[in-house]
C-alpha positions in Angstrom: 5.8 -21.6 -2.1 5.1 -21.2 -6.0 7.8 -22.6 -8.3 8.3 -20.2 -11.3 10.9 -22.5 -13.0 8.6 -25.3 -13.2 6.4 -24.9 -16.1 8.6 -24.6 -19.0 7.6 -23.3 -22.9 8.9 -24.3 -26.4 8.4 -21.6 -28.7 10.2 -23.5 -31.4 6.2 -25.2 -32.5 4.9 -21.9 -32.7 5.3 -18.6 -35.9 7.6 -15.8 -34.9 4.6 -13.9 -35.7 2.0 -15.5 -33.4 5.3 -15.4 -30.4 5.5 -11.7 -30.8 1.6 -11.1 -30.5 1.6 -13.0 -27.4 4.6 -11.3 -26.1 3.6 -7.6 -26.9 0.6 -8.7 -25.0 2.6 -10.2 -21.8 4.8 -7.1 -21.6 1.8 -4.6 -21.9 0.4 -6.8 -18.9 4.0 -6.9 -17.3 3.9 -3.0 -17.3 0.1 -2.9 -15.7 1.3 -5.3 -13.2 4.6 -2.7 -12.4 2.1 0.2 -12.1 -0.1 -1.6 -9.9 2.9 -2.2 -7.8 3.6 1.2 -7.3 -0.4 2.3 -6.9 -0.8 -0.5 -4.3 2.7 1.0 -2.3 1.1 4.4 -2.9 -2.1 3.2 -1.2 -0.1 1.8 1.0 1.6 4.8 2.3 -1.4 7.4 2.1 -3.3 5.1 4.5 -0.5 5.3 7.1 0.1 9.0 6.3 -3.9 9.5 7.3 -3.5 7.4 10.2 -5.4 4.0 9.1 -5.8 1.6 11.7 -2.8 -1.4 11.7 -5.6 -3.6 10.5 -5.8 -2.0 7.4 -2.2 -1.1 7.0 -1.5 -5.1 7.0 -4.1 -6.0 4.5 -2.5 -2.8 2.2 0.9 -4.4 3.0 -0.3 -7.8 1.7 -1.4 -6.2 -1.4 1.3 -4.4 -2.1 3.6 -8.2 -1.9 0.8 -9.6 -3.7 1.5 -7.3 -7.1 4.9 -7.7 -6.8 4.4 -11.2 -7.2 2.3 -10.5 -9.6 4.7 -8.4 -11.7 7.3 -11.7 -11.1 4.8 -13.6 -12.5 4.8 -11.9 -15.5 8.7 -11.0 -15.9 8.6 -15.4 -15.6 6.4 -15.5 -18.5 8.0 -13.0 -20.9 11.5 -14.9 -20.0 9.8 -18.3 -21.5 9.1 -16.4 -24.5 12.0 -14.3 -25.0 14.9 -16.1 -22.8 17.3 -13.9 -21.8 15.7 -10.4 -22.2 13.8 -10.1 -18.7 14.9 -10.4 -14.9 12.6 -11.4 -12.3 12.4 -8.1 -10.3 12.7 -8.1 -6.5 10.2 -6.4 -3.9 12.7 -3.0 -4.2 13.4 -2.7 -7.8 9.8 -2.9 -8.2 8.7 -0.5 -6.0 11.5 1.6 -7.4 11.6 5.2 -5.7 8.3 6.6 -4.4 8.1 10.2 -4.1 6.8 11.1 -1.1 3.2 14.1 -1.2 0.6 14.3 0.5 -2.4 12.2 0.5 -5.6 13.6 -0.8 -8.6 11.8 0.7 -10.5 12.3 -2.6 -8.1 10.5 -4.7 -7.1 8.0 -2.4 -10.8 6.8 -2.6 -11.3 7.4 -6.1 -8.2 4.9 -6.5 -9.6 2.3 -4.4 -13.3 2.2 -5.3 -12.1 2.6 -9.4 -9.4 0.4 -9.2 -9.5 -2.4 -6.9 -13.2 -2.2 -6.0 -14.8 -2.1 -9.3 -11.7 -3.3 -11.3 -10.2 -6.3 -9.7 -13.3 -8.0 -10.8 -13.6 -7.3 -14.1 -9.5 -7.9 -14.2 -10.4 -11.4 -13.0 -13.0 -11.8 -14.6 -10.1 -11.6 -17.7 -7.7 -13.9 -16.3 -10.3 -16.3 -15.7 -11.1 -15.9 -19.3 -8.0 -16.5 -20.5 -7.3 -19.4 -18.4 -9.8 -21.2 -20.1 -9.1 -20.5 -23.2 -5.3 -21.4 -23.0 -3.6 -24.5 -24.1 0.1 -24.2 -22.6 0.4 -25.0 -19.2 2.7 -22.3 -18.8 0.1 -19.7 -19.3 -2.3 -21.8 -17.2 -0.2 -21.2 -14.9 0.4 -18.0 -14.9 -3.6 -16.4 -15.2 -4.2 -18.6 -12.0 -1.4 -17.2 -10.0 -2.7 -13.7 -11.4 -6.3 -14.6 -10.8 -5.7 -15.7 -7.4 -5.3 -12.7 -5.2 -8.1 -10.4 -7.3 -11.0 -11.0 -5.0 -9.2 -10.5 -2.0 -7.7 -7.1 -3.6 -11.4 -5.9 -4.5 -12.6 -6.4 -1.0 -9.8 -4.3 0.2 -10.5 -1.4 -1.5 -13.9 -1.8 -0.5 -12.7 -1.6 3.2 -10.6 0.9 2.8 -12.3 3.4 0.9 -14.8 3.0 3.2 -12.7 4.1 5.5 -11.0 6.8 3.8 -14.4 8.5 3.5 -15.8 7.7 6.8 -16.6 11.2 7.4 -18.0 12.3 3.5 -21.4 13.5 3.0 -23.7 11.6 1.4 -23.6 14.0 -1.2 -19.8 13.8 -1.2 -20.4 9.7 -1.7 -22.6 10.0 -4.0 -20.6 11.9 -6.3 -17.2 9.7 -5.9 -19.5 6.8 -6.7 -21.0 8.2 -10.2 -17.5 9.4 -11.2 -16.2 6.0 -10.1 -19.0 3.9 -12.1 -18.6 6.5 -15.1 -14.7 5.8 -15.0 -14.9 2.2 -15.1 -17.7 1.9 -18.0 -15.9 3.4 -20.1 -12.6 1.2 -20.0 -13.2 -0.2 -22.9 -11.9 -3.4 -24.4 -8.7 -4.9 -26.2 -9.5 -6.4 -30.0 -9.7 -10.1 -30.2 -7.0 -11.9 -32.0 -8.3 -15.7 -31.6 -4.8 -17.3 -32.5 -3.1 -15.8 -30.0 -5.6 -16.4 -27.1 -5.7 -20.0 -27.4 -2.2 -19.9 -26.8 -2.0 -17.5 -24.5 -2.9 -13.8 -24.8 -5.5 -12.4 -22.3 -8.7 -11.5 -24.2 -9.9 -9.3 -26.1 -13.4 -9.2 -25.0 -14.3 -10.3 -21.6 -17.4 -9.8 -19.7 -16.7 -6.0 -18.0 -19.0 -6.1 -15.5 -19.3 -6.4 -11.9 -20.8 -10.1 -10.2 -23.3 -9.4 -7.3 -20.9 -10.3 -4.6 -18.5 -7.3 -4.9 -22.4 -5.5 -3.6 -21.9 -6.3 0.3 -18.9 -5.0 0.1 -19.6 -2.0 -1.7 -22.5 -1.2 0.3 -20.1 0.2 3.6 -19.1 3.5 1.2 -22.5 4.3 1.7 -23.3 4.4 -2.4 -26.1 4.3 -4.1 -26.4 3.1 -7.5 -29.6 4.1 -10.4 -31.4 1.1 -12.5 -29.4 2.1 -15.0 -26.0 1.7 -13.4 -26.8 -1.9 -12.4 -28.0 -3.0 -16.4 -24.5 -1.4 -17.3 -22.4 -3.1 -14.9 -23.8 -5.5 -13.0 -24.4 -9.4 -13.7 
């Protein structure tokens, strides 16, 4: 079991002005990490609503604890650096109240393959970034509890897209694939601020594109990708 009140921070050797760049940074990260808890519950409950197989519903499960921790993570972190100012949310305040619809096949897969598939890792590929670039052990910390559950997330929504879409068209895949790959391109990046990500911000400019072993995984949904999608996102 992780021990958030281990690593401890002084902020009293660092500028109020470099502490409140890193900070803005940690709570824009804190609020990605709360949506992704409530995307990953979401998942979550459209794959039971379309009848996934228990297999899959446990792996969604475990994702869905594994952003919450995430999120506590985070909330730990922003507490360091502003004492005081931030709980550490539990598994129902951050799941909050989920209102319920019903699941559309095309946006559940469009979710999966755009966010976990192609962007857990390019999000890793971040935290691994940072984590070398850090100097506190706090924020050491921190990107490798982050970092630690994105491959596992990415090979998820692999799976379950593919199952989401067992029954598509090639066509149909085809065209959630280019959409997808468009979608994730065009993230962009966050503007480097070297002071601050030595100490501790995640960086500006990472590497945002996909390694070869997200492929076998990928290859189940039945996509295809052009040349020119693999020189724009591939390594």
């Amino acid at each position: 079991m992780f021990d958030m009140n281990k690593h401890k921070f002084d902020s009293s050797r660092h500028s109020s002005a470099l502490l409140s760049r890193v900070t803005a940074g940690w709570q824009r990260l804190h609020d990605d990490e709360r949506r992704g808890v409530v995307t990953a519950a979401r998942i979550a409950a459209d794959l039971a609503a379309l009848n996934a197989p228990p297999a899959l519903l446990a792996l969604a499960a475990h994702v869905v604890r594994d952003e919450v921790h995430h999120l506590q993570v985070c909330a730990r972190v922003l507490d360091e650096l502003e004492p005081g100012t931030h709980t550490i949310p539990t598994l129902e305040v951050a799941l909050g109240r989920l209102e319920a619809s019903a699941p559309s096949e095309s946006e559940l897969a469009r979710t999966l393959v755009t966010e976990f598939a192609l962007g857990k890792p390019v999000t890793a590929a971040a935290f691994a970034a940072a984590r070398a670039l850090v100097r506190e052990p706090l924020f050491a910390w921190a990107y490798t509890e982050l970092l630690h559950d994105e491959t596992r997330h990415a090979t998820f929504g692999a799976k379950a897209a593919a199952w989401v879409i067992r029954n598509w068209s090639q066509q149909q895949r085809q065209a959630l694939w280019t959409e997808c790959l468009t979608s994730t391109i065009e993230g962009g990046c966050r503007v480097r601020d070297d002071e601050a990500e030595a100490l501790g911000l995640l960086p500006g400019e990472v590497e945002c594109t996909l390694p070869r072993w997200i492929l076998p995984h990928l290859a189940p949904l039945g996509v295809k990708t052009s040349p020119s999608s693999n020189e724009q996102l591939l390594h």
